[in-house]
C-alpha positions in Angstrom: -45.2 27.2 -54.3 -47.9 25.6 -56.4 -51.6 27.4 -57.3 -53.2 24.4 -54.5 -50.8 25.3 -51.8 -50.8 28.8 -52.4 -55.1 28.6 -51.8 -54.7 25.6 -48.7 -51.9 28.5 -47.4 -54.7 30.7 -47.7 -57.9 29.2 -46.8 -55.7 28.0 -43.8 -55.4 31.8 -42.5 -58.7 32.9 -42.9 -59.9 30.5 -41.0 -57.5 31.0 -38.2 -58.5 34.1 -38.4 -62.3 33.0 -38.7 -61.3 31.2 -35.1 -59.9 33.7 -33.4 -62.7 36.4 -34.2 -64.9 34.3 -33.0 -63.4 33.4 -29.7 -62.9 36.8 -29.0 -66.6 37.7 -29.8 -68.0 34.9 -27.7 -66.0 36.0 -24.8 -66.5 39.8 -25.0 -70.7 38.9 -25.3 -70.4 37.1 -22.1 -69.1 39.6 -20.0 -72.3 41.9 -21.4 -75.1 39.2 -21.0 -73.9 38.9 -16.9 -74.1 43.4 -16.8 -77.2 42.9 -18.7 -78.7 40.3 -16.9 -79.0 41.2 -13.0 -78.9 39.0 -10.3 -82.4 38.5 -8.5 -81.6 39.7 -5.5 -80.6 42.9 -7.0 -84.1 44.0 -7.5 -84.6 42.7 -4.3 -82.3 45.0 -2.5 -83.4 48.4 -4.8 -86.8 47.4 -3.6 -85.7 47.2 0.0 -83.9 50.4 -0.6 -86.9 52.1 -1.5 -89.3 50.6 1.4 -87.0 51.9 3.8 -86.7 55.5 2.5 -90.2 55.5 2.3 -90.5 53.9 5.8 -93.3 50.9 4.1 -90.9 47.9 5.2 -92.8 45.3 7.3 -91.2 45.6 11.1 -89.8 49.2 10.1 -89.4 50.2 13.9 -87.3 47.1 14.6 -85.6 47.2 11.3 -84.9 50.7 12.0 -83.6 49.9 15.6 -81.1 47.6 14.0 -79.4 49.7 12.4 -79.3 52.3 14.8 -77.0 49.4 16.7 -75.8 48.0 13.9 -73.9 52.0 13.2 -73.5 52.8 16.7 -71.5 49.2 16.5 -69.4 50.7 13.6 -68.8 53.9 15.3 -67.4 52.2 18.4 -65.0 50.3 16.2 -64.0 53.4 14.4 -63.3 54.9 17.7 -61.1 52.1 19.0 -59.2 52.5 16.2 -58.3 55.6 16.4 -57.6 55.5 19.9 -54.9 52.3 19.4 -53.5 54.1 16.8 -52.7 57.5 18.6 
């Protein structure tokens, strides 16, 4: 093999392996900008979180009332279950 095809030969695989570093690289820093990055409505649902263990959201008694049903709902299922099931 000549000197010029030895140094194509090898400026060939470093930047194959130039390319492939790189790919790699981009994808792993896109997978940390979207944990990084929060979706809006994240805050908006921590905030909620907060308002209601505080009792401050607006409508709080009906809010509250909801999910009274809303788990009583949940239990009944739970219950009819368990009751097909034995």
């Amino acid at each position: 093999m000549t000197p010029v095809q030895q140094r194509i030969q090898t400026a060939f695989g470093a930047i194959l392996a130039l390319l492939v570093g790189l790919t790699l690289t981009l994808v792993s820093c896109r997978d940390k900008t979207v944990s990084l990055n929060p979706d809006p409505s994240m805050s908006e649902k921590i905030s909620d979180k907060i308002d209601d263990a505080l009792d401050r959201r607006p409508g709080e008694k009906v809010l509250d009332v909801v999910e009274d049903v809303e788990k009583a709902g949940r239990d009944i299922e739970e219950s009819v279950k368990e009751a097909v099931e034995n």
